[in-house]
DSSP file (Angstrom, degrees, kcal/mol; ACC not computed):
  #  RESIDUE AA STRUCTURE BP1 BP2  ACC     N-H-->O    O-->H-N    N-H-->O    O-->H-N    TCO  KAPPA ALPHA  PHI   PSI    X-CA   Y-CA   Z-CA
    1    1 A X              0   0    0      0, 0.0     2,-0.2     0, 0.0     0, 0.0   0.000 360.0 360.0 360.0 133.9    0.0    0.0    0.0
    2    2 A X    >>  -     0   0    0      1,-0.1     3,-1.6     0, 0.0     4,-1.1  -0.515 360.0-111.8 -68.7 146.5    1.2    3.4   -0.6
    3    3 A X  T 34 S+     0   0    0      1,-0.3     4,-0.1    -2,-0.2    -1,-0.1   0.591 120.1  56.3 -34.9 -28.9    1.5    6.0    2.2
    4    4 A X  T >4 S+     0   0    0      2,-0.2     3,-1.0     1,-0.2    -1,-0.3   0.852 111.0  47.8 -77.5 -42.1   -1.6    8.4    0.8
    5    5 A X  T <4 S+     0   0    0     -3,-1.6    -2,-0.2     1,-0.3    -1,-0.2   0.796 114.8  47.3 -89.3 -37.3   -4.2    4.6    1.1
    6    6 A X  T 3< S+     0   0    0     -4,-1.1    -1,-0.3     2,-0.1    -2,-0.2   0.521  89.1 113.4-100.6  -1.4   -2.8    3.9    5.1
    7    7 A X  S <  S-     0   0    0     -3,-1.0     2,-0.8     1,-0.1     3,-0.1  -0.128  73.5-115.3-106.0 143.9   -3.4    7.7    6.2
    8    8 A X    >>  -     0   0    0      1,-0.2     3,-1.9     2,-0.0     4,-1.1  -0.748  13.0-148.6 -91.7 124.4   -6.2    8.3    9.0
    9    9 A X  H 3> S+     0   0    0     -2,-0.8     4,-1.1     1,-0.3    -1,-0.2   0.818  95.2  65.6 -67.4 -18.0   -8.9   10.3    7.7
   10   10 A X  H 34 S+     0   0    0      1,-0.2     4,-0.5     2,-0.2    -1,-0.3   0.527  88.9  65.9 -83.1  15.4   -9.3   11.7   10.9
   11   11 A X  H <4 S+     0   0    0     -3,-1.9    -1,-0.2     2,-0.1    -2,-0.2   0.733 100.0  50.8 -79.8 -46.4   -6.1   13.3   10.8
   12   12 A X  H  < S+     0   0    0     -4,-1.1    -2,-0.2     1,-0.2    -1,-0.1   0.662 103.9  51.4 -99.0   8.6   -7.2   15.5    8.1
   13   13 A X  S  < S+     0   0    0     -4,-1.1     2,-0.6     1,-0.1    -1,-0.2   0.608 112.6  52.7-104.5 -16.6  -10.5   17.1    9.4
   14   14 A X        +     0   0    0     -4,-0.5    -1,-0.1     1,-0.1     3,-0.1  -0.816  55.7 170.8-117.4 164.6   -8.7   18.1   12.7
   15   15 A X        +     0   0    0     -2,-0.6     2,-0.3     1,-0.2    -1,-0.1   0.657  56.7  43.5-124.3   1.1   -5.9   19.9   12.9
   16   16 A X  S >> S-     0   0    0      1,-0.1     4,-2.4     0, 0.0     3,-1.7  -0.981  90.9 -90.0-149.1 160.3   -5.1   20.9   16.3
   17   17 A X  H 3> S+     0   0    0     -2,-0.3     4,-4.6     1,-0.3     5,-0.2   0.881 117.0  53.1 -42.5 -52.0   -5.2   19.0   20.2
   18   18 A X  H 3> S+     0   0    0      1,-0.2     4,-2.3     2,-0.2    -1,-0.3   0.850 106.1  42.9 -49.9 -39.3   -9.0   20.2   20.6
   19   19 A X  H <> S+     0   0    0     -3,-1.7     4,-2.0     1,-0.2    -1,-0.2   0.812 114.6  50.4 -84.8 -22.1  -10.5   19.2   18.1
   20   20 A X  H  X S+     0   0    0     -4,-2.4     4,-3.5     2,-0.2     5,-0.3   0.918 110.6  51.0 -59.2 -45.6   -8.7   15.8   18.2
   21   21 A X  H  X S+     0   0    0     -4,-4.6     4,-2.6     2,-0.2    -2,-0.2   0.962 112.9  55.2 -72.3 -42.2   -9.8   15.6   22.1
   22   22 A X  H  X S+     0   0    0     -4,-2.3     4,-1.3    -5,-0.2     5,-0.2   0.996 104.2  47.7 -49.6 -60.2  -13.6   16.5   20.5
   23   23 A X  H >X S+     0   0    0     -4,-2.0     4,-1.2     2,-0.2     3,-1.0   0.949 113.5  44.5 -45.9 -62.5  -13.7   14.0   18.4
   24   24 A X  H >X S+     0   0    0     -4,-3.5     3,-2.9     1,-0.2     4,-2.2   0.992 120.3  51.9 -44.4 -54.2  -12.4   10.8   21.2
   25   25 A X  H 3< S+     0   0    0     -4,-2.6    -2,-0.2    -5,-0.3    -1,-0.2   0.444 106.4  43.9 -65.6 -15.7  -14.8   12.6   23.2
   26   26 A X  H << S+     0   0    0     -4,-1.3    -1,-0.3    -3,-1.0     5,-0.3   0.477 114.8  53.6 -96.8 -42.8  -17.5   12.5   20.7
   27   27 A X  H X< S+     0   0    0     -3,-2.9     3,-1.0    -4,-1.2    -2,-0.2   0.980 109.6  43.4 -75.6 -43.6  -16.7    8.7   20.1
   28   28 A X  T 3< S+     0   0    0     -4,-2.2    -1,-0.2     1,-0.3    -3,-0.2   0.636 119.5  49.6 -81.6 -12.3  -16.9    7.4   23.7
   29   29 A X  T >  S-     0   0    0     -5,-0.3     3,-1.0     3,-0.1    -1,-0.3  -0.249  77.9-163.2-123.8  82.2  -19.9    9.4   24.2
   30   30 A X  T <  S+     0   0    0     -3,-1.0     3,-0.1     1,-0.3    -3,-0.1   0.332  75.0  13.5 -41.6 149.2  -22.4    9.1   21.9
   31   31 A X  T 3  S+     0   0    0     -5,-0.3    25,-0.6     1,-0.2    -1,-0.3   0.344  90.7 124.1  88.3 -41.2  -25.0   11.4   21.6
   32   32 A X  E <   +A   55   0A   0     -3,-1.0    23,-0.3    -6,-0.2    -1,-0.2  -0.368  25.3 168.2 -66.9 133.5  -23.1   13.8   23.8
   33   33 A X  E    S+     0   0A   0     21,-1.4    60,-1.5     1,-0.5    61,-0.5   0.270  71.4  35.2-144.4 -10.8  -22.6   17.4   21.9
   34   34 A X  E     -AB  54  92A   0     20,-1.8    20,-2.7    58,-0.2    -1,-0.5  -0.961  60.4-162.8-145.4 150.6  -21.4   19.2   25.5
   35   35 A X  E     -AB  53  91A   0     56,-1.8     2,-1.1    -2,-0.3    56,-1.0  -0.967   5.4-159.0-111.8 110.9  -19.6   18.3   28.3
   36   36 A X  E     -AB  52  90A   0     16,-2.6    16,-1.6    -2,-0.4     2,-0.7  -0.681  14.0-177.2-105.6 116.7  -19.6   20.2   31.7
   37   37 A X  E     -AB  51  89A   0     52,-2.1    52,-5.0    -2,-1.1     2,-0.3  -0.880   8.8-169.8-130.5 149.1  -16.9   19.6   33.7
   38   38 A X  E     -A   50   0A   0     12,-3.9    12,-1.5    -2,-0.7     3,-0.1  -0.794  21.7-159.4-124.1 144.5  -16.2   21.2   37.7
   39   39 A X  S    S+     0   0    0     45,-0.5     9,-0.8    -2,-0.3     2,-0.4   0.636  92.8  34.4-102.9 -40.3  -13.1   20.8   39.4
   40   40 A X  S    S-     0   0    0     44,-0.3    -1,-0.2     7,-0.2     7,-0.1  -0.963  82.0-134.6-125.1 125.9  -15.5   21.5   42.7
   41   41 A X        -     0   0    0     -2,-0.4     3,-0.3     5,-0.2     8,-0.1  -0.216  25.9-109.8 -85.5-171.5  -19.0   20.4   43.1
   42   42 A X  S    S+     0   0    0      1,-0.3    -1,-0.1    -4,-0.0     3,-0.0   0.453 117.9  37.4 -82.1  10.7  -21.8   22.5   44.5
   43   43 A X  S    S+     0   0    0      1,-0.1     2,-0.3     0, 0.0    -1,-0.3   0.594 100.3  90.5-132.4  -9.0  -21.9   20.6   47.6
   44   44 A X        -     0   0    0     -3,-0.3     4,-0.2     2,-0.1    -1,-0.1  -0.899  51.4-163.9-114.4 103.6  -18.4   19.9   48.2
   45   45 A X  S    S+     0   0    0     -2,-0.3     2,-0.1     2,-0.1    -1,-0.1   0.780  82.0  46.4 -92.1 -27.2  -15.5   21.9   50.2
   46   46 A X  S    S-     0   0    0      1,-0.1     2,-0.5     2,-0.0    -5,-0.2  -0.301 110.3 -74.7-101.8-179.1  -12.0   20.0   48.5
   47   47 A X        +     0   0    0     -7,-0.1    -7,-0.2    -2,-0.1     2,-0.2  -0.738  55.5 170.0 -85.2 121.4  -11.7   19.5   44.7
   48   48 A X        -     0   0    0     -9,-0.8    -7,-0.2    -2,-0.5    -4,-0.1  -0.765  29.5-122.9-146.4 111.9  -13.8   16.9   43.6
   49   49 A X        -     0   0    0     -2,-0.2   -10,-0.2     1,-0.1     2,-0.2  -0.035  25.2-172.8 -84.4 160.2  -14.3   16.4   39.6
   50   50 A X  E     -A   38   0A   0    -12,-1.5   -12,-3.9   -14,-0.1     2,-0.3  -0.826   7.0-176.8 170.3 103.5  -17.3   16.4   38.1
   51   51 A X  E     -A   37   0A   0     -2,-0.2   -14,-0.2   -14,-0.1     2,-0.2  -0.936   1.5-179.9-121.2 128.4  -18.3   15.7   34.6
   52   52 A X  E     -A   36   0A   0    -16,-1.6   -16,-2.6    -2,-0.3     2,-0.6  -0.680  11.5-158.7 -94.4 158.5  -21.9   15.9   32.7
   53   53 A X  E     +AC  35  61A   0      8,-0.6     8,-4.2    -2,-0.2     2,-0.3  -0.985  14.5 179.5-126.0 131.6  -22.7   15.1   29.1
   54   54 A X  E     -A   34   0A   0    -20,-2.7   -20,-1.8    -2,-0.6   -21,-1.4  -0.805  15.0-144.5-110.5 164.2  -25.9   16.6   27.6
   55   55 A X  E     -A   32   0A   0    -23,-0.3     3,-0.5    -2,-0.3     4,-0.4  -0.474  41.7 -69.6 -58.6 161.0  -27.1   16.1   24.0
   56   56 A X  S    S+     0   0    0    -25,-0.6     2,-1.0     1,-0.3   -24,-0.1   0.717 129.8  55.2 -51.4 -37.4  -28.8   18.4   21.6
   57   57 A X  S    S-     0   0    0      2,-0.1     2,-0.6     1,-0.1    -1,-0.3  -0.686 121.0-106.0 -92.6  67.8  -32.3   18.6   23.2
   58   58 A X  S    S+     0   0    0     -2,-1.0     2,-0.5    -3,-0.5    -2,-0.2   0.450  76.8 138.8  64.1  33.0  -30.1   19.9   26.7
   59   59 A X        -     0   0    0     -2,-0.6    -4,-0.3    -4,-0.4    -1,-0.1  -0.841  54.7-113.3-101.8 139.7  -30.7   16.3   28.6
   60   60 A X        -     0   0    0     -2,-0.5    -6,-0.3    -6,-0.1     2,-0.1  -0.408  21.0-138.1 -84.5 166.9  -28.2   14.7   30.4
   61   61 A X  B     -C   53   0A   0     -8,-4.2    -8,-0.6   -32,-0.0     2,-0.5  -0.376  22.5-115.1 -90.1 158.0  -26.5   11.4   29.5
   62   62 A X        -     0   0    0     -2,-0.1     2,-0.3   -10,-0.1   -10,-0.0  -0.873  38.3-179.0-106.7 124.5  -25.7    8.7   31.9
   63   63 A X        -     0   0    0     -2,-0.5     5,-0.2   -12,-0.1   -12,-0.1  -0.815  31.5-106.5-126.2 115.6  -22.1    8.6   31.8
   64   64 A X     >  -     0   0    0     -2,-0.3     4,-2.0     1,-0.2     5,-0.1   0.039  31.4-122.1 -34.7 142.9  -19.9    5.5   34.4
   65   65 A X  T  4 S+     0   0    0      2,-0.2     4,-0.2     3,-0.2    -1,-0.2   0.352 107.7  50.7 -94.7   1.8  -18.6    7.4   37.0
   66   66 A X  T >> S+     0   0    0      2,-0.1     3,-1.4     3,-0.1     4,-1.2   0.867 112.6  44.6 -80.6 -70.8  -14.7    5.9   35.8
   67   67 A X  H 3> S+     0   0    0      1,-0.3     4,-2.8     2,-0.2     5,-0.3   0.892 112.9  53.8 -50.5 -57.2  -15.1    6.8   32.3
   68   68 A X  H 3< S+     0   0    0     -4,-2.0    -1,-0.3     1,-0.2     4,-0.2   0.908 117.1  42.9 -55.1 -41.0  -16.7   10.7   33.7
   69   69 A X  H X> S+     0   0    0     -3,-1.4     4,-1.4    -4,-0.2     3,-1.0   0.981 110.3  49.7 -62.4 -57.2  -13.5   10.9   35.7
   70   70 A X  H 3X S+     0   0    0     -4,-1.2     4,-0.9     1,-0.2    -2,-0.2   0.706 113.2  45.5 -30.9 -48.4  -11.1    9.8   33.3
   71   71 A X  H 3X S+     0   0    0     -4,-2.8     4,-0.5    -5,-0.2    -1,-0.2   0.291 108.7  60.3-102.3  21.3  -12.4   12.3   30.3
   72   72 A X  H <> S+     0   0    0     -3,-1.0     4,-2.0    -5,-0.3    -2,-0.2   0.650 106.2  51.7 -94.6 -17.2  -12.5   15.4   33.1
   73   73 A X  H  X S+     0   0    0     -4,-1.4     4,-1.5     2,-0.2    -2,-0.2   0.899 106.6  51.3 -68.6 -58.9   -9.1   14.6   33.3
   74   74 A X  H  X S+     0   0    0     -4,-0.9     4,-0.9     2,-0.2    -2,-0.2   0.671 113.7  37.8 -17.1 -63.0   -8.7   14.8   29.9
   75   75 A X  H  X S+     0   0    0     -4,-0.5     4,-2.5     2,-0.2    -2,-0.2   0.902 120.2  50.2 -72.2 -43.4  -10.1   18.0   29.2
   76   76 A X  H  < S+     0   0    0     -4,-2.0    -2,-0.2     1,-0.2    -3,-0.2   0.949 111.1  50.7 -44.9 -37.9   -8.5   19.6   32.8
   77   77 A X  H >< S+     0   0    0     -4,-1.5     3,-0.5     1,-0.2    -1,-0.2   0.899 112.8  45.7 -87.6 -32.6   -5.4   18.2   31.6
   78   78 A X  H 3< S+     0   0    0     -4,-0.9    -1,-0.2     1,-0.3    -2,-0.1   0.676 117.3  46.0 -79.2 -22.5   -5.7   20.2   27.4
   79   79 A X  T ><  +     0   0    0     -4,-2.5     3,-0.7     1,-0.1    -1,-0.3  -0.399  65.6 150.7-132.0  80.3   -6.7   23.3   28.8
   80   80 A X  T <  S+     0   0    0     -3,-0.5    -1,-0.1     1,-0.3    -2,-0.1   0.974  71.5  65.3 -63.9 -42.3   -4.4   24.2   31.7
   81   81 A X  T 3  S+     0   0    0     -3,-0.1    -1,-0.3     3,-0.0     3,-0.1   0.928  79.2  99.9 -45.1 -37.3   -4.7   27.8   31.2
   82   82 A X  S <  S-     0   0    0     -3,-0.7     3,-0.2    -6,-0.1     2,-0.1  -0.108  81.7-119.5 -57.8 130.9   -8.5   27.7   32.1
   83   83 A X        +     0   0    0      1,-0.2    -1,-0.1     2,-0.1    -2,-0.0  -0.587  43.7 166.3 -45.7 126.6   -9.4   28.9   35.8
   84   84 A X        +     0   0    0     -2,-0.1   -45,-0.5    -3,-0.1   -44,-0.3   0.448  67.5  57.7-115.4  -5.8  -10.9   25.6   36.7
   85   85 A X  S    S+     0   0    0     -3,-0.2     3,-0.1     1,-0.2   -45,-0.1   0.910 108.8  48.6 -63.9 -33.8  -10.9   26.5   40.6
   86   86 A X  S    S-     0   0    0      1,-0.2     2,-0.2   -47,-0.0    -1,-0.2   0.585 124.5 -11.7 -42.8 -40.2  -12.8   29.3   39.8
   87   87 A X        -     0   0    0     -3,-0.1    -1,-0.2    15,-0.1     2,-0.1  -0.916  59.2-101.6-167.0 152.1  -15.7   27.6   37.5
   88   88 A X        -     0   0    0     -2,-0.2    13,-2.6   -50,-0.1     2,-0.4  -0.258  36.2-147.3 -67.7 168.4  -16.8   25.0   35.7
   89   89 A X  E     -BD  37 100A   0    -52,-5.0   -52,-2.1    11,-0.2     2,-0.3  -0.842  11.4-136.1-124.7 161.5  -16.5   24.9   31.7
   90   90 A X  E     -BD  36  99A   0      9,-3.3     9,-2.8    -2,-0.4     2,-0.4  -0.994  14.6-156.4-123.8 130.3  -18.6   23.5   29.0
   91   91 A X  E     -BD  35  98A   0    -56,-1.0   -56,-1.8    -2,-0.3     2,-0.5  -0.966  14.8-146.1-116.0 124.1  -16.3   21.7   26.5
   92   92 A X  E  >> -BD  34  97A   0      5,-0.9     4,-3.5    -2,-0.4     5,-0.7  -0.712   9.1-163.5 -98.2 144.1  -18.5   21.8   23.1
   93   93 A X  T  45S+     0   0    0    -60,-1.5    -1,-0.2    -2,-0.5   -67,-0.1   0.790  90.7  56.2 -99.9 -28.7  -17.7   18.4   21.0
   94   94 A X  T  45S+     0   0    0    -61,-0.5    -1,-0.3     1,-0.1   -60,-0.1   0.922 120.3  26.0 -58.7 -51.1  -19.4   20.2   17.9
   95   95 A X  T  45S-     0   0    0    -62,-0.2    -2,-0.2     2,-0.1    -1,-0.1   0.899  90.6-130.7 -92.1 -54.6  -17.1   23.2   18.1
   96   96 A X  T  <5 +     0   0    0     -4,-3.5    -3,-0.2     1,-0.3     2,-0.2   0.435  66.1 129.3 106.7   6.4  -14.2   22.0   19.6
   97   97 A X  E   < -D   92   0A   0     -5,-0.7    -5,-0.9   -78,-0.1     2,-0.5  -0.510  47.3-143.4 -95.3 161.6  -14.4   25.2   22.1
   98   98 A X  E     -D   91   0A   0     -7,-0.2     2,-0.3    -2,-0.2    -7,-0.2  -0.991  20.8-178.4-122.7 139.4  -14.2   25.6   25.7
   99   99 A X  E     -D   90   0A   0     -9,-2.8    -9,-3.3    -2,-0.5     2,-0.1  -0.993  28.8-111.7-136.5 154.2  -16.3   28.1   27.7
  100  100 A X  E     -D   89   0A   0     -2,-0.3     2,-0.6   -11,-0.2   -11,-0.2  -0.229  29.2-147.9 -81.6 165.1  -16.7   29.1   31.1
  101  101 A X        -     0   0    0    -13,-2.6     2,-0.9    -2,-0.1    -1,-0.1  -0.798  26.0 -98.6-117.5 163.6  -20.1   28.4   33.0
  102  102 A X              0   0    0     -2,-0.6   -15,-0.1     1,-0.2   -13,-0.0  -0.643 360.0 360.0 -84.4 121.2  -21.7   30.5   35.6
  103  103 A X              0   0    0     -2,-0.9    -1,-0.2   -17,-0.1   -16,-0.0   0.446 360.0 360.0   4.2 360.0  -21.4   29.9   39.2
């Protein structure tokens, strides 16, 4: 096989660590078009992570509470710059974007 035949097509519709992180994130939750993830829940005094996945109509997804740790890690870990002691973010799986959420 020549090099052009063995090439991952998903290499050439993203081009940069986000949109690659949308896209795993996209596979392993189906359905899922945002992800809200808290470094500190609302109920909670230490850091304790905390991730939801909604879908297009804004309902959440059941996601196993290893797998929900694992990809909050994942997103914490791609956008260090982001306050996350400060707020939670919504990481959008469409977009590829991160934003902060309100208090």
């Amino acid at each position: 096989m020549t090099p052009t035949t063995e090439r991952n097509p998903e290499q050439d519709i993203t081009s940069g660590p986000a949109e690659r992180l949308a896209v795993r994130l996209a596979a392993m939750l189906p359905g899922a078009v945002v992800v809200h993830v808290r470094l500190q829940g609302p109920r909670t005094l230490w850091p304790h992570l905390r991730l939801t996945a909604v879908d297009d109509r804004g309902r959440t997804l059941r996601v196993p509470r290893a797998r929900a740790l694992t990809l909050a890690r994942w997103i914490i870990r791609s956008f260090p710059h982001a306050q996350w002691a400060a707020t939670g973010h919504a990481f959008d799986l469409r977009t590829a974007t991160l934003r902060g959420l309100e208090a």
